[in-house]
Structures are given as C-alpha cells and as structure tokens.
Backbone as ProteinMPNN parsed JSONL, in Angstrom:
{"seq_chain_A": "XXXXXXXXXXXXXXXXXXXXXXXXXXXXXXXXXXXXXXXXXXXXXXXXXXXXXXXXXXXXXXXXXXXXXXXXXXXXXXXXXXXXXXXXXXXXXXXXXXXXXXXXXXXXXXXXXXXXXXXXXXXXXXXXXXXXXXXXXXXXXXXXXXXXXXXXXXXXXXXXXXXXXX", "coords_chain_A": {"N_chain_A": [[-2.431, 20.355, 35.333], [0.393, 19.301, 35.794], [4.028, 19.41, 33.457], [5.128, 16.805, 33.334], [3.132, 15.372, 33.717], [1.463, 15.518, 32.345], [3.269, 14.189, 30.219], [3.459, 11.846, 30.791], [0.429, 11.104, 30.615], [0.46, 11.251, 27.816], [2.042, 9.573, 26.983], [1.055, 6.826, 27.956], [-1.087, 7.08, 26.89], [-0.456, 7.019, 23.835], [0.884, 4.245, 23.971], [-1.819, 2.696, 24.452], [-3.461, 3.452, 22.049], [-1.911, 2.195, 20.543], [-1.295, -0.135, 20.893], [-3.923, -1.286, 20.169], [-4.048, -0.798, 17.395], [-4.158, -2.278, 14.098], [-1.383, -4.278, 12.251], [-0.464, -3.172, 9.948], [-0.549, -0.302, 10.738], [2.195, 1.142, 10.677], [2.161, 2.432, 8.683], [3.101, 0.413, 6.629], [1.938, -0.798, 4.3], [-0.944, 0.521, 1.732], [-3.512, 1.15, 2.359], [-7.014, 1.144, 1.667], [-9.294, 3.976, 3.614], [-11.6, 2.574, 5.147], [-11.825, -0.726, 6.419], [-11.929, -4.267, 6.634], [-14.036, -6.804, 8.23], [-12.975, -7.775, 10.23], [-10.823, -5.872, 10.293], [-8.928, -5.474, 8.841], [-7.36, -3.291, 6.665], [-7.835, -2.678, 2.802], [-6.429, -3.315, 0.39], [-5.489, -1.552, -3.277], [-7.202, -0.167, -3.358], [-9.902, -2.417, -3.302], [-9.639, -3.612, -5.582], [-8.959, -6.509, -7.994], [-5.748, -7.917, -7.933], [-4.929, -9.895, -8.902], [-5.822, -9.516, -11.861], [-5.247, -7.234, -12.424], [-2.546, -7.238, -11.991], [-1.587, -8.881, -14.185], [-2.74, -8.394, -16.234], [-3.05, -5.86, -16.416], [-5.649, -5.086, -16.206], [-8.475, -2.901, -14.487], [-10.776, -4.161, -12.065], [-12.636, -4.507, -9.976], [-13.34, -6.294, -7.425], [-14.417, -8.226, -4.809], [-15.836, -8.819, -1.515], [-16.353, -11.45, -0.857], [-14.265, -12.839, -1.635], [-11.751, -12.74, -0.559], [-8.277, -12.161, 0.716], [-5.87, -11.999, 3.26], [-3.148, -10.783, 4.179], [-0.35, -10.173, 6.241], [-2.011, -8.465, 7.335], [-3.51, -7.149, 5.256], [-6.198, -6.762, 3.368], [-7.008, -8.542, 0.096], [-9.354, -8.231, -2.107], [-10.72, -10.5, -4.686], [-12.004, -10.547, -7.727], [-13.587, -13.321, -8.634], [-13.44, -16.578, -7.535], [-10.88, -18.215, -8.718], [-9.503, -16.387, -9.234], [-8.334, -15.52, -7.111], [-7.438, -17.893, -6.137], [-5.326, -18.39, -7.502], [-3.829, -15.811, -6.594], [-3.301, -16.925, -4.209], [-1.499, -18.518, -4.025], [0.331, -17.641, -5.168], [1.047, -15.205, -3.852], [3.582, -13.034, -3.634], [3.756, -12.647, -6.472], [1.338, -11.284, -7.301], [1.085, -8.801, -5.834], [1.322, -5.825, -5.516], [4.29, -3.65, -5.878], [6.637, -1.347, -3.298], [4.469, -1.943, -1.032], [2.128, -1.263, -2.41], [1.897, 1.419, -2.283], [2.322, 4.679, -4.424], [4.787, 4.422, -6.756], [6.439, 6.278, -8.119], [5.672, 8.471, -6.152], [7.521, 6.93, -4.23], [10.347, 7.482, -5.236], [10.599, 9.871, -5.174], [10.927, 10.149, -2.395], [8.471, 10.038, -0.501], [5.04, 8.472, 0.566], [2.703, 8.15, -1.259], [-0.483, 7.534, -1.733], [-2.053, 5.556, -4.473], [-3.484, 4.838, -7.255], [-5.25, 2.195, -8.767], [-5.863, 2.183, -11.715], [-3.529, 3.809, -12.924], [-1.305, 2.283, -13.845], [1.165, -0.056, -14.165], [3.319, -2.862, -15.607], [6.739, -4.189, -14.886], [9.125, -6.278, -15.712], [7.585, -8.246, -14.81], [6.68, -7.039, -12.37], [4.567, -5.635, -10.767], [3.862, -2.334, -10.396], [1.495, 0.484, -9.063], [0.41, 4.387, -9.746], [-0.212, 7.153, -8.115], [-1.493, 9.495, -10.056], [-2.749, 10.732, -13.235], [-0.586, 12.424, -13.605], [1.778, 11.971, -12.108], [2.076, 9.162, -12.889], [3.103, 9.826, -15.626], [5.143, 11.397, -15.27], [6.469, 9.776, -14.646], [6.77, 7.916, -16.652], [8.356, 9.387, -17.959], [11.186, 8.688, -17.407], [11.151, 5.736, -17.135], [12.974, 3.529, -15.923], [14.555, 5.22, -14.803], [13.08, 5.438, -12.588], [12.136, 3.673, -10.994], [14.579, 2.882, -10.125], [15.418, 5.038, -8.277], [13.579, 4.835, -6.925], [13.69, 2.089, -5.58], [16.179, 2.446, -4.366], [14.962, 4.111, -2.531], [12.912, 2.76, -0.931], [14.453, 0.621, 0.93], [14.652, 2.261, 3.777], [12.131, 3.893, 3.737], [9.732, 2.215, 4.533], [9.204, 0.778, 6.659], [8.471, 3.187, 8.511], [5.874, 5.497, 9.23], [3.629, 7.144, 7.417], [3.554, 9.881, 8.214], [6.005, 10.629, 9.447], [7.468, 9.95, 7.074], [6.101, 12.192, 5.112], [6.789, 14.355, 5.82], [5.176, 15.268, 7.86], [2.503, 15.7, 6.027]], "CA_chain_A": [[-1.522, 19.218, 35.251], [1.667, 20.238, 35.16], [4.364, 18.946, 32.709], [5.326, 15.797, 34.239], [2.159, 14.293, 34.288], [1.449, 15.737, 30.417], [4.007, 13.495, 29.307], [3.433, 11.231, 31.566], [-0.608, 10.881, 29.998], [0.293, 11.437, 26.281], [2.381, 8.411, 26.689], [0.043, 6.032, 27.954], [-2.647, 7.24, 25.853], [-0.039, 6.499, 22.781], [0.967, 2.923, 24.04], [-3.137, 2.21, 23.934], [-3.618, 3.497, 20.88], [-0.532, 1.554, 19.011], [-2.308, -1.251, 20.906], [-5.109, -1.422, 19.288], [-4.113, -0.639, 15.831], [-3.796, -3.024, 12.691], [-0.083, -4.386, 12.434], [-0.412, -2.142, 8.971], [0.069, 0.731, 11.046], [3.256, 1.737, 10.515], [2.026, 2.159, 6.904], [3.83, 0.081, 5.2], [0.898, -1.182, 2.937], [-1.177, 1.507, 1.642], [-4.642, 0.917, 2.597], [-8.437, 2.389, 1.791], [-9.705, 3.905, 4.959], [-12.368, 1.68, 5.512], [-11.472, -1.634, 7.194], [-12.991, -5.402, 6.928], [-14.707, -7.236, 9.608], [-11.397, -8.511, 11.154], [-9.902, -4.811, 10.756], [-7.839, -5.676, 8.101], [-7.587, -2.493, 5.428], [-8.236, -3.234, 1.6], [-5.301, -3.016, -0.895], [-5.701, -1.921, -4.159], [-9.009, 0.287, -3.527], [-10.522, -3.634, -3.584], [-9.474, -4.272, -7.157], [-8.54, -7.596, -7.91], [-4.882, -8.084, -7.438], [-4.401, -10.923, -10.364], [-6.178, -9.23, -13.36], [-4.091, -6.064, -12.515], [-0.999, -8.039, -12.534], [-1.669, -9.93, -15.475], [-3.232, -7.88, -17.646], [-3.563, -4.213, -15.877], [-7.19, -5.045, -15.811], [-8.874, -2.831, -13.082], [-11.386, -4.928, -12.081], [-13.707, -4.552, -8.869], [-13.162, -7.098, -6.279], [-16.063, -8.537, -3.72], [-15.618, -9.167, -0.018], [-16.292, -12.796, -0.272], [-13.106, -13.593, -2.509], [-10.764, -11.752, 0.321], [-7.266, -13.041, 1.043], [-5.338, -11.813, 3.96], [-1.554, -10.949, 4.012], [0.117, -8.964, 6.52], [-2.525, -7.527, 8.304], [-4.182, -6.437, 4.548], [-7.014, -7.501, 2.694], [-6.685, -8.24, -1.195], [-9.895, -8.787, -3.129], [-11.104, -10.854, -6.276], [-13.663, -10.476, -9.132], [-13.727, -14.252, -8.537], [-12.717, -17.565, -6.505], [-10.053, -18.433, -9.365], [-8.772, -15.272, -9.179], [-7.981, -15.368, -5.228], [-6.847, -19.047, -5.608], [-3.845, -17.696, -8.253], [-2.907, -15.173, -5.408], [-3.398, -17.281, -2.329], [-0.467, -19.615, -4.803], [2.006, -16.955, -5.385], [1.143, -13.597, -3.702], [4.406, -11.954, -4.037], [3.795, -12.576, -8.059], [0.376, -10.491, -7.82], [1.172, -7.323, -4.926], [1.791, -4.003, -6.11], [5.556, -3.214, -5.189], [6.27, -0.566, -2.496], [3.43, -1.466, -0.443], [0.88, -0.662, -2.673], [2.317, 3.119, -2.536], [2.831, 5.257, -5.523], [6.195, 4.079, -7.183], [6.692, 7.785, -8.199], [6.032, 9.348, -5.157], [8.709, 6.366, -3.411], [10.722, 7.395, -6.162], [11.127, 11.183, -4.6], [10.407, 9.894, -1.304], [7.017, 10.472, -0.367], [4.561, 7.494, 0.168], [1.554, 8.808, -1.763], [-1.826, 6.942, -2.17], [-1.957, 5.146, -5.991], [-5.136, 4.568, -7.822], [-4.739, 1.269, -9.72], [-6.061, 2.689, -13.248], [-2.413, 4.101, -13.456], [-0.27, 1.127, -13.44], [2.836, -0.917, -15.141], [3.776, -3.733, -15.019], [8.298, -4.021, -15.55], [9.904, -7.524, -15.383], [6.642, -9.226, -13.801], [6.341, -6.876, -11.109], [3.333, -4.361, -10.427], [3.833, -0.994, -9.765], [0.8, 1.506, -9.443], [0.872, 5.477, -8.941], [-1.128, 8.428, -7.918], [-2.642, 9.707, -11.077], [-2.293, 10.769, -14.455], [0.202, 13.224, -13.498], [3.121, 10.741, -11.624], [2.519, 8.263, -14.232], [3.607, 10.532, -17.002], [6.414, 11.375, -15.202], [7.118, 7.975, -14.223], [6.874, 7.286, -18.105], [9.699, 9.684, -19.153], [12.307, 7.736, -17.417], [10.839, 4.495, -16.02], [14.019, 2.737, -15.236], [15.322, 6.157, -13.994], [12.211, 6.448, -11.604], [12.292, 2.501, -10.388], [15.923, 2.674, -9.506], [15.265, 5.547, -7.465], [12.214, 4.023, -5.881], [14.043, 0.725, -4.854], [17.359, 3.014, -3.396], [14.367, 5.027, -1.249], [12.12, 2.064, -0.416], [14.414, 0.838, 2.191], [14.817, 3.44, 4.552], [10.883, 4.708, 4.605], [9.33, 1.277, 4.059], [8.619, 0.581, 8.411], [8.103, 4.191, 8.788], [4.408, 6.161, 9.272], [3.407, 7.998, 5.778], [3.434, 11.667, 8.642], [6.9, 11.051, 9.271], [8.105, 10.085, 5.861], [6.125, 12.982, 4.163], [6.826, 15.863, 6.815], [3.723, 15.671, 8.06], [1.674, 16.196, 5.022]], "C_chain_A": [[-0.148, 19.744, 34.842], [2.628, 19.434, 34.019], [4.896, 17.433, 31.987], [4.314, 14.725, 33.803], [1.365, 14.376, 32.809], [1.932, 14.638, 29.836], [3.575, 12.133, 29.447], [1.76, 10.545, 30.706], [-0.27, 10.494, 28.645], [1.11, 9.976, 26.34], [1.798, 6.969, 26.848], [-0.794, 6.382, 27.059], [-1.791, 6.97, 24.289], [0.146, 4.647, 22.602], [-0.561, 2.245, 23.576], [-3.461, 1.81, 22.677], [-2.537, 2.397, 19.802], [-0.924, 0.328, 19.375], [-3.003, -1.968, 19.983], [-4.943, -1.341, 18.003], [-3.349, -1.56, 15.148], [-2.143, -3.092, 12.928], [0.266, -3.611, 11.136], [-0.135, -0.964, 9.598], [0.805, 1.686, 10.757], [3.401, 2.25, 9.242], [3.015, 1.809, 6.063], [2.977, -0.667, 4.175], [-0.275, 0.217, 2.69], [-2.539, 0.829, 1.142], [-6.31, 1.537, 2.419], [-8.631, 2.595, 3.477], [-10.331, 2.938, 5.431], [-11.702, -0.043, 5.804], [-12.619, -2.937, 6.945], [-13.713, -5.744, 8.162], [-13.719, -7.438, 10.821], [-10.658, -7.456, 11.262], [-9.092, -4.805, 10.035], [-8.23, -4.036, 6.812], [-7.81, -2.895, 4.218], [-6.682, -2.314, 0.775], [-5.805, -2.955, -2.027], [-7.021, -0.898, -4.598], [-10.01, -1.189, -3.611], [-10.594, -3.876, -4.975], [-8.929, -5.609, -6.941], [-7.064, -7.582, -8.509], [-4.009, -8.697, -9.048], [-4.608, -10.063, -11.726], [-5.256, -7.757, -13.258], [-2.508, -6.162, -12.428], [-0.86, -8.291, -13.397], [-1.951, -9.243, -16.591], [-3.525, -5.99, -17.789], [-5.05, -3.908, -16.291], [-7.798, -4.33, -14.557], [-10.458, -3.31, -13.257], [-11.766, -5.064, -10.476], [-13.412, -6.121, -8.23], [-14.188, -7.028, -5.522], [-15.39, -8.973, -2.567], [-15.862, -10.622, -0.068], [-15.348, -13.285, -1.054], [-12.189, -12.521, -1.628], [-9.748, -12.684, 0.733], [-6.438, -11.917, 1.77], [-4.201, -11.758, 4.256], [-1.294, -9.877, 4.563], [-1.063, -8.268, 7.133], [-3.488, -6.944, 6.913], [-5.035, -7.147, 3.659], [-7.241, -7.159, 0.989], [-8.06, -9.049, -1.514], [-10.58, -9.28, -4.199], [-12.18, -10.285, -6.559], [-14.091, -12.068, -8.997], [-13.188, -15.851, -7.561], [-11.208, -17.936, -7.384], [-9.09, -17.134, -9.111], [-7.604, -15.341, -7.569], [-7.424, -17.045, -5.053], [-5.417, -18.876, -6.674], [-3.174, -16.705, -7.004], [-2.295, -16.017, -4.105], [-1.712, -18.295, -3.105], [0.462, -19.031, -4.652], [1.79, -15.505, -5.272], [2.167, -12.679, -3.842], [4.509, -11.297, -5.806], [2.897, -11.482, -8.334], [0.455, -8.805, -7.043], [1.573, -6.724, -5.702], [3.435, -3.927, -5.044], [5.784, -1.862, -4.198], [4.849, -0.391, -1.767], [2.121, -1.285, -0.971], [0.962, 1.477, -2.884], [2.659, 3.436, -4.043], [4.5, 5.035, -6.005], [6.56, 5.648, -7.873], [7.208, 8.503, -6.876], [7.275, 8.164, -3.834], [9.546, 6.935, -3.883], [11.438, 8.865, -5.528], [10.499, 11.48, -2.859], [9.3, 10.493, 0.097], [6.215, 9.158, -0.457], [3.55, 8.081, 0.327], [0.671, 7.992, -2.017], [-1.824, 6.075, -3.971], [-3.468, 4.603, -5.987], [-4.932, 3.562, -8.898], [-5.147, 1.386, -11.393], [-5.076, 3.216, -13.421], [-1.612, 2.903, -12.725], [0.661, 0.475, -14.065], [2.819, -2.119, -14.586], [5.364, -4.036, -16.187], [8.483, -5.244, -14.818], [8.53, -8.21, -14.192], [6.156, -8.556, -12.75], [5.16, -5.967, -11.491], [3.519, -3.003, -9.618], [2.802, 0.453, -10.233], [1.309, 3.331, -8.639], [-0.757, 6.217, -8.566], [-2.337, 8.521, -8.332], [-2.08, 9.799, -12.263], [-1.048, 11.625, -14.724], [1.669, 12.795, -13.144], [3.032, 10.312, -12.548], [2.868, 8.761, -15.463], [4.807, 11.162, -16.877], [7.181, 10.391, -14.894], [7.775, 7.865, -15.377], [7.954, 8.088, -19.142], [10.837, 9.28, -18.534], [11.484, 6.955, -16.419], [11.809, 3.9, -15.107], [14.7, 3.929, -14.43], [14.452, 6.178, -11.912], [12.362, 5.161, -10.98], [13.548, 2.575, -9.672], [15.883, 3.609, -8.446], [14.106, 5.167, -6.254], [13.176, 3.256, -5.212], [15.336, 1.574, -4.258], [16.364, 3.821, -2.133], [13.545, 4.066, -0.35], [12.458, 1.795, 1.125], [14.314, 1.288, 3.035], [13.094, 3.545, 4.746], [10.056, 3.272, 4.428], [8.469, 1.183, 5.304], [8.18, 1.737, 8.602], [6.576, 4.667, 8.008], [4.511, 7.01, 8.162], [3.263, 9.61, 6.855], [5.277, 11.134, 8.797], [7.631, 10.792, 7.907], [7.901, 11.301, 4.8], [6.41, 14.094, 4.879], [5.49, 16.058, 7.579], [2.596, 16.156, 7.282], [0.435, 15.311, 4.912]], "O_chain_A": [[0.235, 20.391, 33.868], [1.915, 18.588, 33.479], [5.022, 17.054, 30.823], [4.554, 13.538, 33.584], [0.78, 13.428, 32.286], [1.252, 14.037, 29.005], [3.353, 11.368, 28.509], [1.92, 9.45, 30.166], [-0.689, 9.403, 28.258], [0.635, 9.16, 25.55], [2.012, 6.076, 26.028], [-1.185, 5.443, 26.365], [-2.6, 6.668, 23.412], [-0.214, 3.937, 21.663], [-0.645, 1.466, 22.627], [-3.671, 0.702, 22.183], [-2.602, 2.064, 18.619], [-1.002, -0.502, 18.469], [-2.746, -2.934, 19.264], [-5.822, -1.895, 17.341], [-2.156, -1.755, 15.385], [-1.575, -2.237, 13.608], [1.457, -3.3, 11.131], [0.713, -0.344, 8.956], [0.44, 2.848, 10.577], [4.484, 2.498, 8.713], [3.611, 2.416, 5.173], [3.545, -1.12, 3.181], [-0.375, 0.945, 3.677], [-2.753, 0.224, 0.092], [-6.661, 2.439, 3.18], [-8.306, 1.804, 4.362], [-9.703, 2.256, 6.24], [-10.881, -0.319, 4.93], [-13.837, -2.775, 7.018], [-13.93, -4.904, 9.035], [-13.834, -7.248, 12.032], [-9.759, -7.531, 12.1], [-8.169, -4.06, 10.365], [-9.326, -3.908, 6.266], [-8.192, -4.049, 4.413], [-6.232, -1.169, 0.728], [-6.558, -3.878, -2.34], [-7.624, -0.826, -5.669], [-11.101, -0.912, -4.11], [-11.614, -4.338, -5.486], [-8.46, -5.905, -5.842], [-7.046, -7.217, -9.685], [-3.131, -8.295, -9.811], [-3.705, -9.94, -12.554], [-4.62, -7.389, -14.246], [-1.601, -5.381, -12.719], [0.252, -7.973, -13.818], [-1.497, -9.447, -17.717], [-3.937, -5.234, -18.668], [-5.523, -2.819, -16.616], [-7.728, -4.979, -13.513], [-11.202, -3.011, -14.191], [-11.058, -5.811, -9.801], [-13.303, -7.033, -9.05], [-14.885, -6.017, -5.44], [-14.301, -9.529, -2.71], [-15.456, -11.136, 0.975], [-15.57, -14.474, -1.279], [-11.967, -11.43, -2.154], [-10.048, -13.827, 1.078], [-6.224, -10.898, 1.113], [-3.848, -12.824, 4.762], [-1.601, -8.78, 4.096], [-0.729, -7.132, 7.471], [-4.368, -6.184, 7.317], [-4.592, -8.184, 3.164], [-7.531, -6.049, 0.543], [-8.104, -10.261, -1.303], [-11.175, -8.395, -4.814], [-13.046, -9.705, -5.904], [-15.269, -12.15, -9.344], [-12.225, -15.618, -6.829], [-10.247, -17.942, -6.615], [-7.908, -17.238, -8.781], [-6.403, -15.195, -7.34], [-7.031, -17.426, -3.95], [-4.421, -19.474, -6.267], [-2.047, -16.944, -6.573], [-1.324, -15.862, -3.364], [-0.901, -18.642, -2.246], [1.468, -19.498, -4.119], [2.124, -14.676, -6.119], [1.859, -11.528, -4.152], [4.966, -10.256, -6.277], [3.17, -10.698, -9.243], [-0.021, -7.808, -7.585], [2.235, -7.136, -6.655], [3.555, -4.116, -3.833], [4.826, -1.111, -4.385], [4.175, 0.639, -1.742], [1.121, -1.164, -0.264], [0.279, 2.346, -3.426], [3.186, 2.604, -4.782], [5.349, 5.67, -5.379], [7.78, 5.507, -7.957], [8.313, 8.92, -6.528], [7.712, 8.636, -2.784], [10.159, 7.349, -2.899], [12.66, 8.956, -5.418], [9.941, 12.438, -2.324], [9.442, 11.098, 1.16], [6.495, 8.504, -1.462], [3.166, 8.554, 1.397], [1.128, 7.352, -2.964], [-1.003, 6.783, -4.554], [-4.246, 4.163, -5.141], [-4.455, 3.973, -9.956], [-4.648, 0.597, -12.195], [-5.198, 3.519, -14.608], [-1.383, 2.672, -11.538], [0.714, 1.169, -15.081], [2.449, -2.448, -13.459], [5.416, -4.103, -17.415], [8.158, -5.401, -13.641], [8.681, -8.53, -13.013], [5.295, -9.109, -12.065], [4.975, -5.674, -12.672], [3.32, -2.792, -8.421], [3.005, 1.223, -11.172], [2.028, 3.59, -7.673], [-1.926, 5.865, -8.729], [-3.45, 8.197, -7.92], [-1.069, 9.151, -12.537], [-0.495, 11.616, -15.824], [2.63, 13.206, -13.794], [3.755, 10.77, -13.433], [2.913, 7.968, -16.403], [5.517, 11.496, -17.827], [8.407, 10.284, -14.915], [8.998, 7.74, -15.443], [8.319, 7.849, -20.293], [11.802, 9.555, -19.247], [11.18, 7.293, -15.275], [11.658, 3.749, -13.894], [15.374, 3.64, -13.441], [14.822, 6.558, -10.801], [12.966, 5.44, -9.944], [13.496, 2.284, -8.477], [16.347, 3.112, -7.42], [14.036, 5.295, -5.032], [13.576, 3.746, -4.156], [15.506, 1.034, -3.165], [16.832, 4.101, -1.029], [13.404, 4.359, 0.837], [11.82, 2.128, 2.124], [13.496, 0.595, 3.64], [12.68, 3.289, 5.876], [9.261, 3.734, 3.609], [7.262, 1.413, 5.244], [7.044, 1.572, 9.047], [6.179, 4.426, 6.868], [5.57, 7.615, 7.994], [2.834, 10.564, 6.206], [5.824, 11.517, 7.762], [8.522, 11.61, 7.68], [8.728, 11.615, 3.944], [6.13, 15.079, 4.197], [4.957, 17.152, 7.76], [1.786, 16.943, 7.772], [-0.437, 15.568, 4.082]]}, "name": "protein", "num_of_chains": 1, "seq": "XXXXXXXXXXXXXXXXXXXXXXXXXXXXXXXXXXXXXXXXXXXXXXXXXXXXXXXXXXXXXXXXXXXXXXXXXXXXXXXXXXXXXXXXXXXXXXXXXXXXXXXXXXXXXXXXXXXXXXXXXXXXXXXXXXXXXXXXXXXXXXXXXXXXXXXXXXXXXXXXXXXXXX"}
C-alpha cells in the first residue's frame, strides 16, 4: 500500500474510532477504566461525590445510586446522597475534571485518588497521592492559581497530547 492509501486508511479508521467513543474522550473528566452499562466512565474511582465534598469522607459508592453528567458517571453510598448532587452538581465535582489539581498546576493531567483531597472556598480539589498533596500543601494558593491559569488551555485536550505522550 503505498503512502497515499496509508493515510488515506489511518484516517478512516480514526474517524470510526472517535465515533464510537464516549463524549469524555477528549479527557476532560478523568475517568476509571472500566465503563457503566451505557458506557459512561466512573468519576471519583466510584466514591461518593457529596460526602467527599462535604466532609472529605471517602466513601464507596454503588451502581444503583449513579447520576450522569457529561458523558460521566458519579456514584453514591446512598439515594440522599445522589439526590444532593442531582440538586447542585457543580457544588459536589472535583475541579479540573476530576484531574490532579497539582499535576494541572504544572500542566500535566494526572489521575487523583480521592483519599488525597481539599476542599478551598467550597470547591473540591483531589490529587495523585501523598506526594502532590504535600506539595500542593506548601503553597496551596500558589498551586490553585497556577492550576486555574493552566486549566484553560489543556482542559478539551487528550491527557497524550497534554502530557507528551506519557
């Protein structure tokens, strides 16, 4: 096949693929691999959303308290729980996506494990591990301000081209 007809394939066979895939895609929510019934990813590792807002409770979430936003699936330890989100979801999301507010921070959108988490002025921001969040924690407001100047920019963009391909 000569070069022509290379390109010519790889591009159809990309259109397919971008087809088919979750409107999360573009990773801008930062998703477990695994997928619901509907295809939707799980935010959060399936922690519940509220008690890690509220109280930085991590707290196991069940598939039948699941609420849907964006293409991503957030959910509860309970029906109360998931009827406080379904009210005022921007109050309970993790900021950046669900991405490490560290690694936005030195722009990189890195995975976060909600047992390291904050919560500054109401909002929710989890990281990594124990290692970000301790550098998070010697300038917070230094590391937020840099987050929210990097967010825009890689926010629509795929976690291979924002990290170099890593």
């Amino acid at each position: 096949m000569n070069t022509i007809g290379k390109t010519i394939t790889a591009a159809i066979f990309a259109s397919l693929v971008s087809a088919s895939v979750p409107a999360f895609a573009a990773d801008e929510y930062n998703v477990s691999t695994g997928t619901t019934v509907s295809g939707a990813g799980v935010a959060l590792r399936g922690g519940d959303a509220v008690a890690l807002a509220t109280g930085l409770k991590v707290t196991a979430g069940e598939a039948k308290y699941t609420v849907e936003r964006d293409g991503v699936a957030y959910y509860f330890a309970s029906a109360e729980t998931m009827k406080q989100f379904e009210a005022d979801p921007e109050r309970y999301m993790p900021q950046y996506g669900g991405f490490c507010a560290f690694g936005v921070a030195i722009g990189k959108k890195l995975d976060a494990a909600p047992r390291f988490a904050d919560i500054v002025d109401g909002k929710l921001y989890v990281f990594l591990n124990a290692v970000a969040f301790a550098k998070y924690k010697e300038d917070k407001a230094g590391t937020l301000a840099k987050a929210e100047k990097n967010w825009p920019a890689m926010h629509h963009l795929p976690v291979s081209q924002v990290n170099g391909g890593v």
